[in-house]
Steps between C-alpha positions, in 0.01 A plus 500: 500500500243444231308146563400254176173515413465187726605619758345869460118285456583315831577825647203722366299177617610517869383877484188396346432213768550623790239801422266232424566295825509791705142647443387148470592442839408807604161478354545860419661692211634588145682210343470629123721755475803355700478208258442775191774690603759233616671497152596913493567482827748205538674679200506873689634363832770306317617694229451873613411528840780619749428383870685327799276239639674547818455861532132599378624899642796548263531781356613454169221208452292563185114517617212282399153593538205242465223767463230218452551399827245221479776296353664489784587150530746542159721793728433237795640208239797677439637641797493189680700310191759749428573482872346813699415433887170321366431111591258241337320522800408876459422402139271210677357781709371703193205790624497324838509661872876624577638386178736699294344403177198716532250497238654861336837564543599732794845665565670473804314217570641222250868524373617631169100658446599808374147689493127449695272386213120409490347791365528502132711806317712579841779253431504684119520855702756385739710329225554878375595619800711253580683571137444899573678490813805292380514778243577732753718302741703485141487835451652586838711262629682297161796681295467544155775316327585328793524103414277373775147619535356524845111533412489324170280280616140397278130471581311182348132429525241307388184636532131338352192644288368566868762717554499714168110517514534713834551875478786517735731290233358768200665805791790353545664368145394845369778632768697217442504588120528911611824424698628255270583217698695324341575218762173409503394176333087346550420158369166532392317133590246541210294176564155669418317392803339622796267408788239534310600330169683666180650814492249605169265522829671854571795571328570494178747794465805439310778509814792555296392819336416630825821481672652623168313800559632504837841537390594100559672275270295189396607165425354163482557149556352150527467476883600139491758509246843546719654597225294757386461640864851510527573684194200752618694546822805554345398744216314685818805496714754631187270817474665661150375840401330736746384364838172359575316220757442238311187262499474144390186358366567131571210306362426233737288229570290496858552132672717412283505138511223384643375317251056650568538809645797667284371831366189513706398705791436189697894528566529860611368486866432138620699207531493235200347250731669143580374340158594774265853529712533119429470577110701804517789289616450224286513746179868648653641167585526600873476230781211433690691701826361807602721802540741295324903666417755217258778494660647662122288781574644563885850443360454739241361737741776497716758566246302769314500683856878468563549628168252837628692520827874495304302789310424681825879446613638663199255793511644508904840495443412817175321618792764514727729636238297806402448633872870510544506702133211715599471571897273790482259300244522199763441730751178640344377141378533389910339826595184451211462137602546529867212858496755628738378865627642706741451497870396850506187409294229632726690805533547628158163415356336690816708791444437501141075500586340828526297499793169598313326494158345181312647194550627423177643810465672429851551131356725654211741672731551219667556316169788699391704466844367086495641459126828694613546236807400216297671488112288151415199683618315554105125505397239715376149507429208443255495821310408716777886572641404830586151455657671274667809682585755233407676655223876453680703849447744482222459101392515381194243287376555144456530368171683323206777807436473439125069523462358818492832676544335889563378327805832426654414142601762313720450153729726684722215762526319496845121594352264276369215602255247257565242595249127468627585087600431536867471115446828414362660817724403311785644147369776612297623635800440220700710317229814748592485447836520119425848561300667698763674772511278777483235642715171592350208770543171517271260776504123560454154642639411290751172427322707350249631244746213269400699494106770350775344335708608167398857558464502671828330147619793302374812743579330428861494134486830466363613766739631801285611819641325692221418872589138597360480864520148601475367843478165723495373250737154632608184656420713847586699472129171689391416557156551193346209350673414154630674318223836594634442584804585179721266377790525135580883493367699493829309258632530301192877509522470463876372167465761350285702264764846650527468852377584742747333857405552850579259808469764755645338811616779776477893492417581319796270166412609565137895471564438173741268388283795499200790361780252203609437423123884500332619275835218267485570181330184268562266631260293838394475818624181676379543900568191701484545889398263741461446817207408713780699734746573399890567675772816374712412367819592582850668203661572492913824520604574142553433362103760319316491462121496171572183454655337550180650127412269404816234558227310772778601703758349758739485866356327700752347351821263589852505388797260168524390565140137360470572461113729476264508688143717251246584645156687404215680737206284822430234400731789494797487939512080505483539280833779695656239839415210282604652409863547881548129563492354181684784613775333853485148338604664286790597156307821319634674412195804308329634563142670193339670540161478124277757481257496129489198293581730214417764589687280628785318110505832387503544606882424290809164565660629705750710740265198529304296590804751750623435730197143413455324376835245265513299688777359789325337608168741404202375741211670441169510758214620429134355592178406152353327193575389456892454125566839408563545740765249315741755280550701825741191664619224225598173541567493759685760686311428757140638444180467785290614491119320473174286178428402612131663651201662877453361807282616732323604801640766726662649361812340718722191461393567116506574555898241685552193296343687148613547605895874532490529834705587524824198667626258195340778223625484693880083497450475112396725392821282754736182314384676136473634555867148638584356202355291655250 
């Protein structure tokens, strides 16, 4: 239901209002770009945009992404008119304590946000992988020639200069372009201002030809001509000739409307102030009433949504009529969405882990029984598949079929080809597990986890069960020297609230390590593998597999140890060797393996103190950073690790000079417990 141009002004206005009102009375915020970008957006939600106000989690929804995050109070704007499950009074509550209008938008925590933005270029990278992964829900589950379309659904963004000035954006349209993703449509808000003042500041790079090198489409469009926009849209959406993403460079106009601070960097991250606010609705006609809605624009609101919701019904009752058609396609779509794996989980990934032999090699065994229990189980990794060992037997890569065709791309293909875009990797992914459907693993060295590092931050905060695979994750991958060879990393990752990690230290760990991650649902599960071999351990008679998931658990033991050896991954074996000599010169000692120091701090005091006690020496031992560890051994306890930076050289050698054998771990403990 198109609106007159009257009525489409006193709708765009409403937008633009309460943006201003909001961060006025907040005292806090971006009100130029909501009111920039009211106009394209007013004309994408109506027009194109497929949603049901009343169910933000449907399925067949087309996605929107607001990658500049900071104009938050537009998304804010127009949730609450068309009619999602947000009131004036959160929109009153803008960037205040317990609101649901927080100053970037957050999902989960405000309804119909499809995507956590803040950090500029994410919302770009997760826009792709949002697109990517409806690609290949598509590919599996929808018939060709059948009449309905299950996963047809679009991905729409808008993203700012901000955005396409950060790196992350650059990683991710080049895949977009590679895979061809052709349901992908950005709105470029090209307002040519920043923080600091004009965009001729730091970038003056001709956008368009970029992404044309990238493989997208480019159009254009006045940003506040509807009509333009709309035709834009539409020639984007038809998508003749091959397929593409397609970007729109919508010329716009920062603050539009206020009447001073239009065009000026005085708009971009401070409220207009009460006088210029006073002006700016004089200029638009708008009543002196803040967070004002006309009655015409609440009216037209409510019909425009009943008009989306008789939409949804008739995609339901298609729905309804293709899982009848196609049983075993319904049954795979409920099975993809659902991540339904089988019972026997545990079991056939620890039977499919060789006992011994580096962890990533152990890691890939377990992979091929994990992607055999779990069919939406896909990823890959940044160019290093086989360092990494996550090259999934017999998959075909994923892909447009028709690019590259000696390559044998298909979307149905299981194995991603990252490129060297750790960054993207990270947020693309992020953007899959957003969609649904599909569960997702990425792969690096784990000193590459800092090129992650903030997409790892935000898959935790909006609590994404993304599986980071990280390998050669110590001074012990050798040669390569201290620039790969990672130090402070796990602690790094560690830190991040909500990401549970592992640092298994033979098959066993590995294979629980895999079962934890695939049923875990609340956020990321950062693995850490190592280049080198490792023995298997010797467990007593009463382990479970399970107790790995306790995050530590008791490997050998004496009686009334007087101190307690705790190792993680490769350093878990020098302990168990270590133990057998201070035992040889009369210690009393306990051997705890530490998977999980997440999962481990997870436990009540007492089941913490039952594997490590508090009444004896607590020595740690893991090849990085040592500081954290105070936190399990005290005072009085020994951390031993590596407080500076690698070398080059064989891993032996590495051991040797560094104090990683047993007979130098046994000799500092002697002297600590001596007090020398």
């Amino acid at each position: 239901m198109t609106p007159t141009d009257e009525l489409r002004r006193t709708l765009t206005t409403t937008l633009r209002m309460l943006a201003a009102d909001a961060v006025q009375k907040a005292d806090s915020g971006h009100p130029g770009a909501p009111m920039g970008q009211a106009d394209m957006a007013h004309v994408l939600w109506t027009d194109f945009l497929r949603f049901d106000p009343s169910d933000p989690a449907w399925p067949g929804r087309d996605r929107f992404v607001l990658s500049c995050g900071h104009a938050s109070m537009l998304l804010y704007g127009l949730l609450h008119l068309w009619g999602y499950d947000l009131t004036m009074e959160d929109l009153q509550s803008f960037r205040q304590w317990g609101s649901r209008t927080p100053g970037h938008p957050e999902v989960g925590h405000t309804p119909g946000v499809e995507v956590t933005t803040g950090p500029l270029g994410q919302g770009v990278a997760n826009a792709v992988g949002l697109a990517l992964a409806a690609k290949m829900m598509r590919a599996r589950v929808d018939v060709p020639g059948d009449p309905f379309q299950v996963m047809a659904q679009r991905v729409f963004a808008i993203c700012s200069d901000g955005d396409l000035m950060e790196g992350i954006s650059s990683e991710a349209a080049s895949l977009a372009g590679h895979w061809r993703l052709d349901n992908l449509v950005m709105l470029y808000d090209d307002n040519k201002i920043t923080i600091d003042g004009s965009t001729d500041l730091a970038f003056t790079e001709d956008v368009a030809r970029r992404f044309e090198a990238f493989g997208w489409r480019v159009l254009r469009a006045d940003g506040h001509d509807a009509v333009a926009v709309h035709a834009a849209l539409e020639a984007a959406t038809a998508a003749p000739g091959p397929p593409h993403p397609v970007l729109i460079v919508c010329r716009t106009h920062i603050g539009w409307g206020s009447p001073n601070k239009v065009d000026t960097e005085g708009v971009h991250g401070a409220p207009l102030g009460d006088a210029e606010l006073a002006l700016t609705r004089e200029q638009l006609g708008w009543p002196d009433a803040r967070f004002h809605i006309p009655e015409t624009a609440r009216r037209w609101f409510a019909e425009a949504a009943a008009g989306k919701r008789a939409a949804r019904k008739t995609w339901d009752e298609g729905f309804a009529a293709w899982r009848e058609r196609h049983p075993a396609r319904a049954a795979l779509f409920d099975a993809h969405w659902s991540n339904a794996l089988p019972d026997d989980l545990e079991a056939r990934l620890l039977a499919a882990a060789p006992a011994k032999g580096a962890t990533r090699k152990t890691s890939s065994a377990v992979l091929q029984a994990a992607v055999a229990a779990a069919p939406q189980l896909v990823g890959g990794s940044a160019d290093l598949t086989g360092s990494n060992s996550l090259a999934i037997a017999g998959a075909t890569p994923v892909g447009d079929p028709e690019a590259h065709p000696t390559l044998g791309f298909d979307f149905a293909g299981r194995q991603i080809h990252f490129g060297i875009r750790e960054h993207a990797m990270a947020a693309i992914s992020n953007g899959m597990l957003l969609h649904g459907g599909l569960r997702t693993f990425v792969g690096t060295f784990l000193v590459f986890s800092d090129y992650m590092r903030p997409s790892v931050r935000l898959a935790a905060l909006s609590h994404l069960p993304n599986i980071l695979v990280f390998t050669h994750d110590s001074i012990f991958l050798g040669e390569d020297g201290p620039t790969h060879q990672a130090v402070e990393h796990m602690w790094a990752l560690r830190i991040i609230p909500g990401v549970v990690d592992f640092r298994p230290a033979d098959g066993v760990e590995t294979a629980m390590a895999w079962a934890y991650a695939l049923r875990h649902a609340t956020g990321p599960v950062a693995m850490a593998l190592t280049r080198q071999n490792l023995p298997a351990l010797s467990r007593p008679a009463s382990f479970e597999p399970a107790d790995v998931l306790k995050g530590a658990y008791v490997l050998s033991d004496d009686a009334h140890p007087e101190l307690c050896l705790v190792g993680t991954g490769s350093e878990v074996g020098l302990i168990v060797l270590a133990a057998e000599l201070l035992r040889a010169e009369g210690r009393r000692v306990r051997v705890v393996s530490m998977p999980s120091y997440a999962l481990f701090d997870r436990l009540s005091r007492a089941e913490q103190a039952a594997v490590v006690p508090t009444d004896v020496v607590v020595v740690t031992v893991e090849a990085g950073t040592t500081t954290p560890w105070r936190a399990l051994t005290g005072r009085e306890g020994l951390t031993l690790g590596l407080d500076r930076f690698g070398a080059s050289a064989p891993a032996d050698v590495l051991a040797e000079k560094f104090g990683f054998t047993p007979a130098q771990v046994a000799h500092r403990v002697q002297a600590h417990l001596r007090g020398v």
